[in-house]
N, C-alpha and C positions, 0 to 999 in steps of 0.2 A: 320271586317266590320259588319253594324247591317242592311243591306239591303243584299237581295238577285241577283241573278245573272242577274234578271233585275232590277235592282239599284232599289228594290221598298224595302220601310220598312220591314224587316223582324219580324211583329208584335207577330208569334208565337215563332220567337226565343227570343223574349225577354218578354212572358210570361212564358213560360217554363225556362229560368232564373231569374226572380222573383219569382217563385214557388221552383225554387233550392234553392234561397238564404230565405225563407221564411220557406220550409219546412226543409233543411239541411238533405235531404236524399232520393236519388236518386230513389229506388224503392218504394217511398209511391206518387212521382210524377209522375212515370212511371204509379202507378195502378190509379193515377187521371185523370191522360191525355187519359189512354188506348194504351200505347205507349210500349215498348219495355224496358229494363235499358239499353240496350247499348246505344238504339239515344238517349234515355234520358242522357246517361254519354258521348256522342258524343257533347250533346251540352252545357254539363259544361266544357270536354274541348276547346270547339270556344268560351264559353265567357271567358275562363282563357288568351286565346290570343288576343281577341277584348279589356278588359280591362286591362289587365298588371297587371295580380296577381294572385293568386291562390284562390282567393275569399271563398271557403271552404277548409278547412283542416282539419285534424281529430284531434280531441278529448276525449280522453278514449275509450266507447262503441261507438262511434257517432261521427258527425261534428262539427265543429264551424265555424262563419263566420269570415271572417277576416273584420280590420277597414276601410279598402276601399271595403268590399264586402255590409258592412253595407248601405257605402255612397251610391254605386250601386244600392240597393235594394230601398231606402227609393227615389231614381231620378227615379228609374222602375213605383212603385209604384204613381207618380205625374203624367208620360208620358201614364200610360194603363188609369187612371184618365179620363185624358183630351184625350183621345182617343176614350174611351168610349161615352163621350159627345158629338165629334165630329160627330163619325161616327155611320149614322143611324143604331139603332138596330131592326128596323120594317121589317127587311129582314122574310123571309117565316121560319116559325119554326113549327113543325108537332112534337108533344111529341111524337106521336106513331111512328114515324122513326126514330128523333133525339138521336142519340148517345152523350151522356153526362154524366158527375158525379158533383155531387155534392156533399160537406162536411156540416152535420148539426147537431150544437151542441143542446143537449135536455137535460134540468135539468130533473134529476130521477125521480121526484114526477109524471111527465104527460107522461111517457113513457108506461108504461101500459096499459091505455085508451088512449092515442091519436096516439100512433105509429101503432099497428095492423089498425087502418080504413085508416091511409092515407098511411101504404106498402100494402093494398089491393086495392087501389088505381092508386099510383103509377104502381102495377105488370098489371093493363090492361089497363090504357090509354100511360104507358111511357117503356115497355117493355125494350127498348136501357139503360134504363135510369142506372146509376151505381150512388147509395147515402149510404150514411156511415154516419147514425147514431152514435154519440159517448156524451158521457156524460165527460163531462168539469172535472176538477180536483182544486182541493184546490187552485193550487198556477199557475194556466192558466188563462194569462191575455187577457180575455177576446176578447175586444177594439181590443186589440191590432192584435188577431189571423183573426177579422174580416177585418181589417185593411191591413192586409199582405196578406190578401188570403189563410192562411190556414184553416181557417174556410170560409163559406160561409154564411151561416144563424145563428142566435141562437133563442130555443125558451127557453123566459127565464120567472121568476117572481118576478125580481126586485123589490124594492120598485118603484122607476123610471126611465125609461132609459137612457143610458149614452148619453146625450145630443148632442156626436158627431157622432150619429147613427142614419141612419134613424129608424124608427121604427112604426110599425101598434098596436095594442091591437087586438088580436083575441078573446078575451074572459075576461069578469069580471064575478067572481063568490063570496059568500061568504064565510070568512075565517070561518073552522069548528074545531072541535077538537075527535078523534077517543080515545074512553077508553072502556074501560068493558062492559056490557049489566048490570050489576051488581055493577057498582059504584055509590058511593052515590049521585055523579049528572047526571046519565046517564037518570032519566027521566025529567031533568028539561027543561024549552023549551030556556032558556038561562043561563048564567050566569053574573055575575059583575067582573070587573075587578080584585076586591080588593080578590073574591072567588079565580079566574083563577089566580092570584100570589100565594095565599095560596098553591095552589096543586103546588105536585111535579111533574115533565114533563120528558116525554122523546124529545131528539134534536139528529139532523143527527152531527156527529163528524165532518164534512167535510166543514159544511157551520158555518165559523168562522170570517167571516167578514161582520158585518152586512149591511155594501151597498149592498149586492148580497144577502142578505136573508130576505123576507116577513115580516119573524116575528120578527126576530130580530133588523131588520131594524126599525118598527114600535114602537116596545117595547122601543129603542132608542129614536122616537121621541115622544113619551108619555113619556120620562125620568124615566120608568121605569124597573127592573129586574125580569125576574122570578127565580127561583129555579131550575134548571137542574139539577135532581137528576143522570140523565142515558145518554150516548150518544151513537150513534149504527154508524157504519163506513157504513150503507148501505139500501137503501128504504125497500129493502127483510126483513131485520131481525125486522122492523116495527110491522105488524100485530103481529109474535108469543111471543113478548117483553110485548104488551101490552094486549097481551092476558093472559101473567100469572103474571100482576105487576095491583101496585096502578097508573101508570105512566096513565097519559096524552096527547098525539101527534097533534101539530099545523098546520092546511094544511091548502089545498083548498079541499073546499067541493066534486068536482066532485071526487078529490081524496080519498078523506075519504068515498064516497059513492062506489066509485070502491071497496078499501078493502073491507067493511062491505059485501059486494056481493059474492066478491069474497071465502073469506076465512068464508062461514056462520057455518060453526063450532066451531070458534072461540069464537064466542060469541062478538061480538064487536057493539059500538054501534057509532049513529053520535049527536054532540050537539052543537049547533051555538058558536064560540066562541065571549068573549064581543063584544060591538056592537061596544067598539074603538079603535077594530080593522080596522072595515070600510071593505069593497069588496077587495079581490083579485085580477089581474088586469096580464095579459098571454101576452107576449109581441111576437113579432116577430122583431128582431133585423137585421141590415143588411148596411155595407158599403155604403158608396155613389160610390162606383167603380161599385159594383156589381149592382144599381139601376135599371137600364137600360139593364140587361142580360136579355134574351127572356127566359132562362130557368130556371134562379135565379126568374123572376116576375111570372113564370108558375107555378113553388113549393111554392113559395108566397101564391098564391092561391088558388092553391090545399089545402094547412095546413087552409088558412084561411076558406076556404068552408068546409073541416070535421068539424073543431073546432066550426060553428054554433049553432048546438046542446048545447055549455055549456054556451053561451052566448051571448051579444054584439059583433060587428062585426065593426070596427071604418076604416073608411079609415087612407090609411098611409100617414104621413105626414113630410116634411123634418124640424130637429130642427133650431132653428136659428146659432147656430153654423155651422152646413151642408152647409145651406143658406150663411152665411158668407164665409166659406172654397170655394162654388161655387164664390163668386162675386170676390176670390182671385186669384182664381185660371185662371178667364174669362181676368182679367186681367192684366196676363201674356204673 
């Protein structure tokens, strides 16, 4: 049964099985919930008897879901939806008491300047608070992780965000390019396109598909290619690559102003890249399940209040696909 012993919906049993079937592994929702692995494994076996299957089974190192565990997950996922919507979340929420975790994926480039201000942040307004930072990987689908709840937020720099996400802009900044102090265009105050193809570049190995990467992305829809002479599997090996190469590195400014600071032995310098390129553009990504969480909209705005400093500041707005999924969902 999916209600408790007074016949009332049992809402947390069937979060916590949506997060089994979502995350496929018992002790990474134990440490999300703050719970134990036994009532967490206590309550994969009540839903293996509520639903009539084994819904996970293992698989080499790991789980799998089975094909009715799937259907489960993806009917969880509509019912905490429309549950969310239903029921008021204006209830009393005090960061400095509230016990919570959050999961928040952050691309590489702005983890250095924008994580330390909003975890010093966080450690004295939200003390309870448990958040896991993690940087996303090549072949993690996104959408999807926000979608299921194994992610909670993303801060991402898309060219533009996936339409089936809510999403706010915390920041537009100018795209730059980090080279030498002593390269031949490191005093110029810009350059031309036709220059910036000529040079050879260094690119992160990892960002291979250009809908999820700035530059790439952009380079795509100006139809044109550069020359990637180097690629580096990591933000870290950035600075001391281009500290001893002819290479070139495509950001965002605030980032490229962060290295050049950081590493001032290096010798590195910052220099606008072409102008059609256009502004860079910091999104904060986030399900429509999780919309209406008092402490999903609380870290919202904690990131979106550090993140002032490097720019615009845009309220969030739901896409029209969101809009449409809501008017499908209302009528149901």
């Amino acid at each position: 049964m999916i209600t408790d012993q007074n016949g009332t919906i049992d809402v947390r049993f069937l979060r916590t099985t949506f997060l089994l079937l979502s995350e496929q592994n018992v002790s990474r929702v134990a440490a999300r919930l703050g719970q134990s692995q036994p009532s967490v494994s206590a309550v994969l076996k009540r839903a293996r008897l509520v639903f009539d299957d084994p819904l996970l089974v293992r698989s080499g190192q790991g789980m799998a879901v089975t094909e009715r565990g799937e259907a489960v997950r993806t009917s969880l996922g509509r019912i905490l939806a429309e549950l969310s919507e239903t029921i008021s979340p204006e209830e009393a929420f005090d960061p400095a008491t509230t016990a919570f975790a959050m999961r928040v994926s952050a691309m590489s480039c702005f983890n250095g300047f924008l994580i330390p201000p909003i975890a010093e942040r966080l450690r004295k307004e939200a003390p309870a608070a448990s958040i896991d930072f993690f940087a996303p990987s090549e072949n993690d689908d996104l959408t999807e992780q926000l979608s299921s709840g194994a992610s909670d937020l993303l801060v991402a720099n898309w060219p533009a965000p996936h339409e089936s996400l809510r999403s706010s802009t915390i920041f537009d900044c100018e795209t730059a390019c980090i080279m030498r102090a002593d390269h031949p265009f490191a005093g110029n105050g810009s350059m031309s396109l036709d220059d910036y193809l000529d040079l050879p570049h260094l690119s992160l190995g990892s960002v291979v598909r250009p809908s999820f990467s700035p530059i790439g992305g952009r380079l795509k829809q100006l139809g044109v290619n550069r020359r990637v002479a180097l690629s580096v599997p990591e933000y870290a090996l950035v600075p001391p690559v281009i500290a001893r190469t002819d290479l070139i590195f495509t950001t965002a400014r605030p980032y490229a102003e962060f290295v050049v600071d950081r590493y001032p032995d290096y010798g590195l310098c910052v220099v606008p890249a072409p102008r059609d390129f256009g502004n860079m553009r910091l999104y904060l990504l986030w399900h429509e399940r999780a919309h209406k969480s008092p402490a999903n909209r609380w870290v919202r705005n904690l990131i979106r209040d550090v993140s002032r400093r490097y720019g615009a500041d845009l309220e969030a707005r739901p896409t029209p696909a969101a809009m449409a999924g809501l008017a499908e969902l209302a009528a149901v």
